[in-house]
N, C-alpha and C positions, 0 to 999 in steps of 0.2 A: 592731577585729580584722578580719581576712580569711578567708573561707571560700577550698577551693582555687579552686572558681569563679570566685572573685572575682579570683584569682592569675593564674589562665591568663586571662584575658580584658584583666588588665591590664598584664602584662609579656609584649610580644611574645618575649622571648627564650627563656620560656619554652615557646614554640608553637614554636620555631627547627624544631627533629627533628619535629615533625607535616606539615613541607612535601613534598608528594609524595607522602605518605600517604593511603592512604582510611579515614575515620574515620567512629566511630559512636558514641553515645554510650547509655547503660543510663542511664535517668531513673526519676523520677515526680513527681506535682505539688509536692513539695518542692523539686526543685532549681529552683533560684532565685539570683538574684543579691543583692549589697546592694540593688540601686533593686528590686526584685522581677520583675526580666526573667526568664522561665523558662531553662533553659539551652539548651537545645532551639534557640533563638532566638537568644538572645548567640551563640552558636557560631556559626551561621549566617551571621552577622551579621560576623565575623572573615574577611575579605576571602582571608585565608593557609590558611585550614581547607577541607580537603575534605571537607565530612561527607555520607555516603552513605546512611546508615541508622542509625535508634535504634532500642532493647528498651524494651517496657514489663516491670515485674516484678509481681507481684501488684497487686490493684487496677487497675492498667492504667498506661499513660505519664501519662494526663490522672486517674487517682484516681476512676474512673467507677464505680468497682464496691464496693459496700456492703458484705459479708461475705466470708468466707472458703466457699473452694471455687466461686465465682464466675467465671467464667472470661473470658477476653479474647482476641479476635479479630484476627490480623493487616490491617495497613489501609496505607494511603498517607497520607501527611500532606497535609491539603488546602492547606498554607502552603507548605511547601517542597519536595513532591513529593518525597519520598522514604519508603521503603517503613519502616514503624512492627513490629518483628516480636514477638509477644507472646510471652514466657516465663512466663506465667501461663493457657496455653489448650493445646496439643495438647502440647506439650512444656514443659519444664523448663526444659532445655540449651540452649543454641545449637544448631541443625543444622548439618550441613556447610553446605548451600546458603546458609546464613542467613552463614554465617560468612568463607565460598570470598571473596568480592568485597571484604576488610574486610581491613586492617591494623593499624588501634590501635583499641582499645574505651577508652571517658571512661567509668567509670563513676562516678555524681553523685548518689549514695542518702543520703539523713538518715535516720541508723538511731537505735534507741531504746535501744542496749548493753543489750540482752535475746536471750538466746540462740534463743528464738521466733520473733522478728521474723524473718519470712524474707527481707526483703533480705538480710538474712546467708546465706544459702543461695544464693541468686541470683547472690552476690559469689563463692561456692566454684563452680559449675560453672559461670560465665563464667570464672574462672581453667581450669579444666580444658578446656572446650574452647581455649582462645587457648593452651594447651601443647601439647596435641592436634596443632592447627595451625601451630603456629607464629607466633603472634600475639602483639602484645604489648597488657598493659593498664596502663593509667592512672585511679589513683584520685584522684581532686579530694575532697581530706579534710573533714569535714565534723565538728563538736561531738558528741560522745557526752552527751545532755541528762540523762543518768541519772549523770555523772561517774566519777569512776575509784572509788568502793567495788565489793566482789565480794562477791555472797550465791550461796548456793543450791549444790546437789549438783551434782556433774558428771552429764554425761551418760554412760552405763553403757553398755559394746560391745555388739554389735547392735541399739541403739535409738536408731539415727543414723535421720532423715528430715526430708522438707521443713521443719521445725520446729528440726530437731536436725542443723545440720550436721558436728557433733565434738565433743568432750569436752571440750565449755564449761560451764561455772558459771552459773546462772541469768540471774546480774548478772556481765557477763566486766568490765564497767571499761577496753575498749579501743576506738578509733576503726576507723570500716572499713578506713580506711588500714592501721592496725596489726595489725586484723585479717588483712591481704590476707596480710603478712608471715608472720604466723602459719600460714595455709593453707597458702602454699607452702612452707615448712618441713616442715610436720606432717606432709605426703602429700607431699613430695619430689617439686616439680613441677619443671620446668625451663621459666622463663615469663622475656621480659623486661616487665621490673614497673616501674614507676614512681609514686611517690606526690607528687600537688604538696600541699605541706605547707600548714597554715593559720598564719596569724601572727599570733600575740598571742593565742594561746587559752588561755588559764588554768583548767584543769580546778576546780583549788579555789578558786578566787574568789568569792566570796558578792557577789550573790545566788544568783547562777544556778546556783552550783557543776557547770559541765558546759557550760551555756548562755548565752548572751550576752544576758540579760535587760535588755532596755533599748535593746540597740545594734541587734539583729536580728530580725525579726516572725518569729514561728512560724505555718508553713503545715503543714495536717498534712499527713503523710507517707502515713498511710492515712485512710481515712473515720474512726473512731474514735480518733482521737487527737490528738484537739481541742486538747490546748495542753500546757506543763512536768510541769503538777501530774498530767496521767493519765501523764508519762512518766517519773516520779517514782515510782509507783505500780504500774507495770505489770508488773515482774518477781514482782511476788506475784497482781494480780489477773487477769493473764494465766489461771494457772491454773481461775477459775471456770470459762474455758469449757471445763471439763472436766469439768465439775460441772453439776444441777439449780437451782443458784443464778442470778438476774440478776445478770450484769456491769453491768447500767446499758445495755447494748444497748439504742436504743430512747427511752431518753433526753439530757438534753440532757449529762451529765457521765460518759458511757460509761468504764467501767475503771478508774474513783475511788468507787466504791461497790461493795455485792453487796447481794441481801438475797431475800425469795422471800415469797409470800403467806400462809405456816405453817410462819412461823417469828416466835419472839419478839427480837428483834434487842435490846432490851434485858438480855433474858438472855445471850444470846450475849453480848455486850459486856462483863456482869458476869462470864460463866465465863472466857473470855480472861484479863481482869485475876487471875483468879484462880490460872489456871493459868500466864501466865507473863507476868506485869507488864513484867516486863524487856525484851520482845520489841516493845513499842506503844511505846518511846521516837519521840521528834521527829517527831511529828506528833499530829494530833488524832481522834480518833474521834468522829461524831455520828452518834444517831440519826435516821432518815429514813425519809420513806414516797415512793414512786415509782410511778408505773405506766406501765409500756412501753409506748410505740404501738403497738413490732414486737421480734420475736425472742422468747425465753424470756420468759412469763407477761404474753403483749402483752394490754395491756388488765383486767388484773388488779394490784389495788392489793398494791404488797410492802412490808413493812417490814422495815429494812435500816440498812447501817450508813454509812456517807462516809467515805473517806479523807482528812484535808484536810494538805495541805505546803505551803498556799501563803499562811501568816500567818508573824510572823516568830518563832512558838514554832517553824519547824521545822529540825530538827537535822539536816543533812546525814550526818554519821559516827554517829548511835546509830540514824536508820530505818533499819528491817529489811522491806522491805516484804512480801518472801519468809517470813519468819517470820510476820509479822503473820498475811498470809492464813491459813496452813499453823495457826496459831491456832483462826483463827476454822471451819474445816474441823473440828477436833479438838473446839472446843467444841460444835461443831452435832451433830457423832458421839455426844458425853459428854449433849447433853441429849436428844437423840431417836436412841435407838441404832439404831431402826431407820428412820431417815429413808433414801430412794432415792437418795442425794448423789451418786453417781457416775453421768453417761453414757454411755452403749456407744451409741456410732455410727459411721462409716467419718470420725476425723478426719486433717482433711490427706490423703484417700485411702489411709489404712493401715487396714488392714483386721485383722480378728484380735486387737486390741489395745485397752485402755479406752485414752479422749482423755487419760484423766486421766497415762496412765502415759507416751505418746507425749506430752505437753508436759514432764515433769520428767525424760525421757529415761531411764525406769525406773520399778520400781513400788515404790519404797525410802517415796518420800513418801504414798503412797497407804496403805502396809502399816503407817505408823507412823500412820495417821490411824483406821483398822480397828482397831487391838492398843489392847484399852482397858486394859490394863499397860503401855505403851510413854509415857514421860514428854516434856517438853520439853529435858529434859538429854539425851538416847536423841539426838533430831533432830540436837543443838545438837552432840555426839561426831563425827554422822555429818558433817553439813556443814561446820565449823569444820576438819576434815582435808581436803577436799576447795580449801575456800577457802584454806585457807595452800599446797594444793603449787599450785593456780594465781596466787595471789601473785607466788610466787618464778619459775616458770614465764615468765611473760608480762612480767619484766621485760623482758627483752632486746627488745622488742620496742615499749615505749613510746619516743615520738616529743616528748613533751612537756611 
C-alpha cells in the first residue's frame, strides 16, 4: 500500500497545481516515507515544489519534546533553511505572519484515531486559519492504527479544548483526511481542501486491522507511543493521565499498562472481572510490577496491570479499550473508596477543570466512576447512544 506521502512524491501529476505555489508542510517525526525519508526532505527534494516553511505540532517537527505542556521554539532548518515555525510554543494557530508568505499547507500527521491526540486539534486551526486567509490545505492521508471501531462518549458543549477539538467519540474510527472533511462541514468553513488519498489501505484486514503491520515501520508519532499495541490501547489508557495512577510513563511500555505503589493490581483485576467480564474481551490482562525512572511514582515500585493486543487472542471488534480502563477506575473506587484517583492540575492549560473531566470532554465518566450506585449497564446506556449517532454520522465522510 501507499501512504499519501508516498503518492505525492511518486506521481508528478499529482504536484501538477502545487507549481508556482509556496508551500509548507505541518510534520513530525512520523512523517516519513516507504524507504523512511522524512517528508520534510522528499519534499525538498521534488525539484517542482516550492517549499517555504514547515509547522511543528506538539512535541516539535523532530519529536524532541517528552511530555505534555512541553513547549517548542520557533527555528531555521539547518538543512534547508527555511524557517521551522512552532505550533506547540507561543501559539496554537498559525499567525498571520506565519501564514502571509504561504499558499498550500501539506499536512503529513500519523494520528492514533483518539480524540486526545492533539494532532487532531493542530488539523482543526490549521484548517481555520488557511480559511481565514484564503489558503488552501492538503492532507497526505495516513492509516488510522486504531481502525474504524468507535468507543467512548462524545464530547459535551463547552468542553472543547486542545484535547477536545469537537464532538468526537473517544475512538472516532476516521483518518485525518476524513477528519479534515468532517471539520469543514461541522464549523462551516469555506477552505480549498484537498486529500491525496492512500492506496490499498484496508482498515479491516488482520493483522493490523488499521495498520500495515509488516509492510510499514512504525515511527512514533510522539515520545510515548512506541509502537500498535500502545495505539491499540490508548483511547482508554489515555485517560490515566487524568488520574494518580502510572500510565507506564517512565517505562519502557508507556500507555499499555497502569498501576501505582498502593494499590493491589490483583484485586483490581479480580473486581473488573467481576463487575463486567464483558468489557476485558480481545485482549489480555497481566499482572505486573514497574517502577518509573520519571513521571508519576518515579522510582517507586507499582504494581499494575498490562494491556497486551499483540498475541493472536486479540479480537479487533470485542476490545473495548475505553471500557476497560473506565473498569478498572470503578473497581479501584469499589475497593479503596477513599483513594486520591483524580488530579487537579492545569491540564493542557485549562484551568478550573479536573484533567480527568477535560480528556473525556465532560465529567459524565468521572461522575459514573464516583456514584457507587451507578452500574456498568448506566455507562454502557450512556456511550452506546453516543456511538451509534456517530456511526451513522460520519459515514459520509469515509474514504475507504
Amino acid at each position: 500500500m501507499k501512504f499519501g506521502i508516498d503518492r505525492l512524491i511518486a506521481e508528478p501529476a499529482l504536484r501538477a497545481t502545487l507549481a508556482g505555489r509556496r508551500v509548507a508542510l505541518v510534520a513530525h517525526p512520523a512523517s516519513v516515507t516507504d524507504d523512511l525519508t522524512h517528508a520534510l526532505d522528499a519534499l525538498a527534494a521534488c525539484g517542482d515544489i516550492e517549499l517555504t516553511a514547515a509547522f511543528g505540532p506538539q512535541h516539535g517537527l523532530r519529536g524532541d519534546k517528552q511530555d505534555n505542556m512541553i513547549e517548542s521554539s520557533d527555528y531555521n532548518d539547518p538543512v534547508h533553511g527555511i524557517p521551522i515555525f512552532s505550533l506547540y510554543g507561543e501559539v496554537r494557530k498559525p499567525t498571520d505572519a506565519m501564514i502571509d508568505g504561504l499558499d498550500v499547507i501539506l499536512v503529513d500527521l500519523q494520528d492514533l484515531g483518539c480524540r486526545i491526540y492533539t494532532f487532531i486539534t493542530t488539523l482543526r486551526y490549521v484548517l481555520e486559519a488557511a480559511a481565514q486567509h484564503g489558503k488552501a490545505i492538503w492532507v497526505l492521508d495516513r492509516p488510522n492504527p486504531a481502525g474504524r471501531p468507535v468507543e467512548g462518549l462524545t464530547l459535551r458543549p463547552g468542553w472543547e479544548s486542545f484535547v477536545g477539538a469537537g464532538p468526537l467519540p473517544m475512538r472516532h474510527g476516521l483518518t485525518l483526511g476524513e477528519l479534515g472533511l468532517w471539520f469543514i462541514k461541522t464549523l462551516k468553513l469555506d477552505v480549498e481542501y484537498r486529500i491525496i488519498d492512500m492506496q490499498d489501505w484496508q482498515p479491516d484486514a488482520a493483522p493490523g486491522f488499521g495498520w500495515p503491520l509488516g509492510e510499514r515501520a512504525w515511527i512514533n508519532p510522539s515520545p510515548n507511543a512506541p509502537n500498535l499495541w500502545m495505539a491499540r490501547a490508548y483511547a482508554g489508557t489515555v485517560m490515566l493521565e487524568g488520574t494518580t495512577l502510572s500510565e507506564g510513563r517512565g517505562t519502557t511500555r508507556p500507555l499499555e499498562l497502569f498501576g501505582a505503589p498502593d494499590i493491589d493490581a490483583r484485586a483490581v483485576m479480580k473486581e473488573m472481572d467481576s463487575l463486567a467480564p464483558q468489557w476485558l474481551g480481545g485482549c489480555r490482562l497481566r499482572e505486573c510490577w514497574f517502577e518509573p525512572t520519571f513521571h508519576k511514582h518515579a522510582g517507586q515500585l507499582c504494581h499494575g496491570v498490562q494491556i497486551h493486543t499483540e498475541a493472536p487472542h486479540y479480537n479487533h471488534q470485542t476490545f473495548k479499550p475505553w471500557r476497560l480502563q473506565a473498569l478498572a477506575f470503578k473497581a479501584v473506587r469499589r475497593l479503596y473508596p477513599d483513594y486520591a484517583l483524580w488530579r487537579d492540575f492545569p491540564y493542557e492549560y485549562e484551568h478550573g477543570k479536573l484533567p480527568i473531566d477535560v480528556i473525556n470532554g465532560g465529567p459524565l465518566l468521572r461522575e459514573w466512576v464516583d456514584d457507587a450506585l451507578a452500574t456498568p449497564h448506566d455507562l454502557d446506556v450512556l456511550a452506546q447512544s453516543d456511538e451509534q449517532a456517530w456511526v451513522a454520522q460520519r459515514q459520509e465522510y469515509l474514504r475507504y
